[in-house]
C-alpha positions in Angstrom: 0.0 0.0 0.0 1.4 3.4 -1.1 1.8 6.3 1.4 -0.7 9.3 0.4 1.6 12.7 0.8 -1.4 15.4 2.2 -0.3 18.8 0.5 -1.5 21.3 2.7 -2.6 24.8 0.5 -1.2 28.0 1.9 -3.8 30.2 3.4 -3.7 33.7 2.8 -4.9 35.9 5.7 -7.6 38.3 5.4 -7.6 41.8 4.2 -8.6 43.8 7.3 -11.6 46.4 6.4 -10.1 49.9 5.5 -6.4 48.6 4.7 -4.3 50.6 2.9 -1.5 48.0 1.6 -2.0 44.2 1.0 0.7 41.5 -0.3 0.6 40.1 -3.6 -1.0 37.1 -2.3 -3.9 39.0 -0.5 -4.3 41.1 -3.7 -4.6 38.4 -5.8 -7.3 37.2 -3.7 -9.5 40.0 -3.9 -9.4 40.4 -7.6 -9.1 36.6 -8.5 -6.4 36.4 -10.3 -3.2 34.8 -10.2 0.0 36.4 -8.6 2.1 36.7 -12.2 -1.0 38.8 -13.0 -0.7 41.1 -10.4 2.7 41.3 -11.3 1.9 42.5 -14.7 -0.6 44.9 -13.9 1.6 46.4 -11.3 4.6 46.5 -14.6 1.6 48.0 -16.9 0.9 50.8 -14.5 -2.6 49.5 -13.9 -2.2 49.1 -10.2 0.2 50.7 -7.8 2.5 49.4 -5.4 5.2 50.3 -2.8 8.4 48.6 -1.3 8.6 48.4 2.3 11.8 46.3 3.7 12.0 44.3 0.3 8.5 43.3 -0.1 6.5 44.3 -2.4 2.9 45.7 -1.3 -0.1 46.8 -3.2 -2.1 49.9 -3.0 -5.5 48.6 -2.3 -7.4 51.3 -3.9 -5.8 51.0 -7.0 -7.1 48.1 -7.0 -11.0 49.0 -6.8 -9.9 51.6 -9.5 -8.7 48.9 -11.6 -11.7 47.0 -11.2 -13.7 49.9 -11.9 -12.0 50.5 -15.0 -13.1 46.7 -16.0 -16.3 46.0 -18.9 -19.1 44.4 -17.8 -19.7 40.6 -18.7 -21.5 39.8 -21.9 -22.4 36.5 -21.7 -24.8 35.1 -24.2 -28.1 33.3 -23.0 -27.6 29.5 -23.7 -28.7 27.9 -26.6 -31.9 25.9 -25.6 -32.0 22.4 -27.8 -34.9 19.4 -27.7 -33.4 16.5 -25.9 -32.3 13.6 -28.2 -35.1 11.7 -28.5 -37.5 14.1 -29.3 -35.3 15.7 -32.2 -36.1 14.4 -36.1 -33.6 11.8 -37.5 -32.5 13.2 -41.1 
């Protein structure tokens, strides 16, 4: 019998109402999205961060700008078809 290895996933601790900074992992929490995304945004200039010690924080309100900045969803209604049995055999 083989030994199952139990991987446990990394929590990422909660974003405490009115914050100002949040790590990369927090921020790509809130947007969902993955940290090489934040990453990018930050190098497109479409979110701000800061340095403190070495790490590298987010502003959190560029964040609700950036989301703000975002389309809406256009998500087409689903295409309703007869179930199999009831369509006509050609």
């Amino acid at each position: 019998m083989s030994q199952i290895e139990i991987v446990q996933a990394k929590t990422v601790p909660p974003i405490f109402q009115g914050a100002i900074l949040c790590s990369i992992q927090q921020a790509s929490a809130m947007i969902g999205r993955g940290t090489q995304a934040i990453y990018d945004l930050i190098g497109a200039g479409k979110i701000r961060a800061v340095k403190s010690d070495g790490r590298t924080l987010v502003v959190v309100q560029s964040l609700h700008e950036y989301a703000a900045t975002l389309p809406p969803a256009q998500i087409k209604s689903p295409v309703r078809r007869q179930p199999q049995r009831l369509r006509m055999t050609a």
